[in-house]
C-alpha positions in Angstrom: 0.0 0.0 0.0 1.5 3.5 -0.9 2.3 5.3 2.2 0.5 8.3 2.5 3.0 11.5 3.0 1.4 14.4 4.9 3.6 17.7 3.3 3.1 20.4 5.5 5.5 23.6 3.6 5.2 26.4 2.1 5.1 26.2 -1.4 9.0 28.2 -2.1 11.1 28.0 -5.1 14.3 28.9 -3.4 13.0 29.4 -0.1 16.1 31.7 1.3 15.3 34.2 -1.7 11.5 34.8 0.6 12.9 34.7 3.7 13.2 38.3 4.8 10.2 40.4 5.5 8.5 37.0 6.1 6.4 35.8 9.2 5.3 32.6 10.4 5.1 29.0 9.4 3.3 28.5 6.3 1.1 25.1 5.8 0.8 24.1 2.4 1.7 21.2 0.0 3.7 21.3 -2.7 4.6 18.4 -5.0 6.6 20.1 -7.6 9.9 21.8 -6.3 12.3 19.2 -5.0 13.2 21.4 -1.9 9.1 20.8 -0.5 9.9 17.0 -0.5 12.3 16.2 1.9 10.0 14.4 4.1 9.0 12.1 1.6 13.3 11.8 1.0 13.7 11.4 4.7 10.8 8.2 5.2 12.1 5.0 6.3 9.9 2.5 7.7 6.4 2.7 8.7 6.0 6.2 10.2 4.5 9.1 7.8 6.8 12.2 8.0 5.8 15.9 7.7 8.1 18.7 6.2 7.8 21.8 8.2 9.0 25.4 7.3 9.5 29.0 9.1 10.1 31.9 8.2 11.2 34.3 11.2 12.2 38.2 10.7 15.6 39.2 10.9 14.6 41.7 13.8 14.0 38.9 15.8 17.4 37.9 16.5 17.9 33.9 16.2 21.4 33.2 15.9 23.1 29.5 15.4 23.2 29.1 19.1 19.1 29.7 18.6 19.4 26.5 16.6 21.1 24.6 19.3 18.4 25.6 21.1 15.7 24.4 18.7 17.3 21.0 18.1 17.7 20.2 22.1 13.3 21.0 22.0 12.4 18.9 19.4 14.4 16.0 20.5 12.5 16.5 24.0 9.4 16.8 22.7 9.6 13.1 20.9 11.4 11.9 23.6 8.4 12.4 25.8 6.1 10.7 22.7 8.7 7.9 23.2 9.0 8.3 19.2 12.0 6.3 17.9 13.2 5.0 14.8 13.2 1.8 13.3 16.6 1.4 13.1 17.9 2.5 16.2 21.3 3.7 14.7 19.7 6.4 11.9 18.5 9.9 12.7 15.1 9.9 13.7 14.8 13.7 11.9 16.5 16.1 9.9 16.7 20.3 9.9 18.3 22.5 8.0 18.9 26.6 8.6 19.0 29.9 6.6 19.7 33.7 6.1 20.8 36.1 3.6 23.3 38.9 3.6 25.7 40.9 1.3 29.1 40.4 0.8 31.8 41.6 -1.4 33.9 38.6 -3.9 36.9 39.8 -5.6 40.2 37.9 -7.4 42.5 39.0 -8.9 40.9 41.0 -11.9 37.4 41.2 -10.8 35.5 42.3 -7.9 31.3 41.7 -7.3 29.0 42.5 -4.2 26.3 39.9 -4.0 23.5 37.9 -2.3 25.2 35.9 0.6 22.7 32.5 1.4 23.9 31.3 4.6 23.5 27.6 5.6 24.0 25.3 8.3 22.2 21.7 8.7 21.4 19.9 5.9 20.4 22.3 3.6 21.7 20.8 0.4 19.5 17.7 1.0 16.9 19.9 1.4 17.7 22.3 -1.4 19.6 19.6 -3.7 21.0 22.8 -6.2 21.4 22.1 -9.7 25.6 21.7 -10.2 27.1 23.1 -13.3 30.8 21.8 -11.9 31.6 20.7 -8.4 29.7 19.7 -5.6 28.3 20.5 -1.9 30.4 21.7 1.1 29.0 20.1 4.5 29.0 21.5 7.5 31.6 19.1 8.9 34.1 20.1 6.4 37.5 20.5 8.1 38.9 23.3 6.6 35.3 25.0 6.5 36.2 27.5 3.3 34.5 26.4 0.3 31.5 28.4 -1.0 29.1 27.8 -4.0 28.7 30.2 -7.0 25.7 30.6 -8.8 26.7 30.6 -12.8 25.4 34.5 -12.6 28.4 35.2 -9.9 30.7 32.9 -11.7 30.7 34.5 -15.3 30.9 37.7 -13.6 34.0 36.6 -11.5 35.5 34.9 -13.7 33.8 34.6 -17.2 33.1 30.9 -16.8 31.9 27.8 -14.5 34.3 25.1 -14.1 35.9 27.0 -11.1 36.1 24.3 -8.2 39.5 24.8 -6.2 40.0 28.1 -7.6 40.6 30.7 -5.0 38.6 33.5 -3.7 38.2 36.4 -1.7 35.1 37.2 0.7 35.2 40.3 2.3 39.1 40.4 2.3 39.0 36.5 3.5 40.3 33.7 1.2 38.3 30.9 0.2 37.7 28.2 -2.3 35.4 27.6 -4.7 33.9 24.1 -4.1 31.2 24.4 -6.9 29.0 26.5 -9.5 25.3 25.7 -9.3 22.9 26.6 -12.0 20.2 29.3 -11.7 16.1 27.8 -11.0 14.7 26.1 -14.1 11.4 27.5 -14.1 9.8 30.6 -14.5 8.2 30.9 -11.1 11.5 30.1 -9.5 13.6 32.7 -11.6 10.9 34.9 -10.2 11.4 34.8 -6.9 15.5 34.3 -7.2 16.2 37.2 -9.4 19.0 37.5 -11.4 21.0 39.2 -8.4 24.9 37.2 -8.7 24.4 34.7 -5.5 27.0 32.6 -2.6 26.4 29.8 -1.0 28.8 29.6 1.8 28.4 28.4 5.7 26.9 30.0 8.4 30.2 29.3 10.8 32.2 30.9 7.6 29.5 33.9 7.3 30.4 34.4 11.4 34.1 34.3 10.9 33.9 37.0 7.4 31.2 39.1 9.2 30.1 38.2 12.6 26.8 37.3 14.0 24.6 36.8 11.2 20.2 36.0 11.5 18.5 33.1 11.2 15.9 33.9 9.3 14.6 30.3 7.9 14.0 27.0 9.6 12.9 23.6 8.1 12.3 20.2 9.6 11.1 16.9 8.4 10.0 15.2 11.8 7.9 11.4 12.1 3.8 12.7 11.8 2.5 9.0 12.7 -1.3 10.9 13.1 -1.7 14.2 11.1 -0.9 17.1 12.4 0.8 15.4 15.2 4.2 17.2 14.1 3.0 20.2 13.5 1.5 20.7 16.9 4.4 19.0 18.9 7.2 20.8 16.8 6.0 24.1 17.0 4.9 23.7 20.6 8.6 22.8 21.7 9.9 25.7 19.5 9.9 28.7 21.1 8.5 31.1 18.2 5.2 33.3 19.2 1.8 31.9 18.7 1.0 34.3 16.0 3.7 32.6 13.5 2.0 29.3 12.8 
């Protein structure tokens, strides 16, 4: 029997591009964009999962050590629903974390400011990009320096795309280029990314070029055995304001 898949997200085509100026958790399923399926990615066994999505202002203030914060709740919160996996040695969920800021790349003929997406978690399984050349940078990466160019940023850096290992500066910091992703394939998503030249780098490499940064977006695909079950358990061990769901 097909599993049924409750997809509880707001339908985004790059979701960090609607971040700011955003409020609340939005509810809606989506089928189409590969970054509103996670939870149907993440199901193992015989437990429905649910994808959930916030969008929080910047004025509010969440930091990394917000998510921390977040992560320590929702493992509680199943903890007391005595909620565990199958296989007792996978992850019983998954999260992933965003914000945007401005930043200025240069080497050594050209120089670009652009749209900074900041990421921590597991954002790339979320948001599986499109790669013209090279590949992902985890949060676990030792040297934690690569970044990700969208081909806009790339041709203007550099007047081409096969760029991984080249080297970089970020607001007078060096780092390397792990990859160069392609731009949205769809009207609707070109929409709402925009043509503005776009990095990908880390939120604990965003900290070290510019400091604190905002946490303006955060997603979870959590076990919904009964629907709505995540949705009410998640957001009441989170500790955003009432008015956001």
């Amino acid at each position: 029997m097909k599993r049924r898949i409750l997809k509880l997200s707001i339908i985004a085509l790059v979701s960090l591009a609607l971040c700011l100026g955003m409020l609340g958790i939005k509810a809606l399923i989506s089928t189409k964009y590969a970054s509103q399926r996670m939870a149907e990615r993440w199901q193992g066994g015989s437990v429905n999962y649910a994808q959930l999505t916030w969008f929080l202002p910047q004025s509010d203030g969440y930091t990394t050590n917000s998510v921390t914060s977040w992560r320590r709740s929702i493992d509680s919160a199943f903890a007391n629903e005595a909620i565990t996996f199958e296989n007792e040695d996978a992850r019983l969920w998954i999260d992933c974390y965003s914000g945007e800021g401005t930043v200025y790349l240069s080497n050594s003929s050209s120089s670009v400011s652009a749209r900074a997406i900041v990421t921590g978690g597991d954002f790339f399984a979320f948001h599986p990009l499109s790669m013209l050349y090279g590949w992902y940078y985890y949060d676990d990466d030792v040297m934690d320096d690569a970044v990700i160019l969208d081909k806009n940023l790339a041709w203007q850096l550099f007047g081409g795309y096969d760029l991984q290992g080249m080297s970089i500066e970020i607001n007078g910091r060096y780092c390397l280029v792990a990859g160069v992703c392609d731009l949205p394939d769809t009207k609707a998503e070109l929409d709402s990314y925009t043509d503005e030249p776009t990095v990908y780098l880390s939120a604990s490499l965003m900290e070290r070029i510019a400091g604190e940064i905002s946490i303006t977006c955060y997603e979870v695909a959590v076990p919904d055995p009964v629907s709505g079950f995540a949705a009410e358990k998640v957001g009441n061990a989170l500790d955003f304001p009432r008015g956001r769901y």
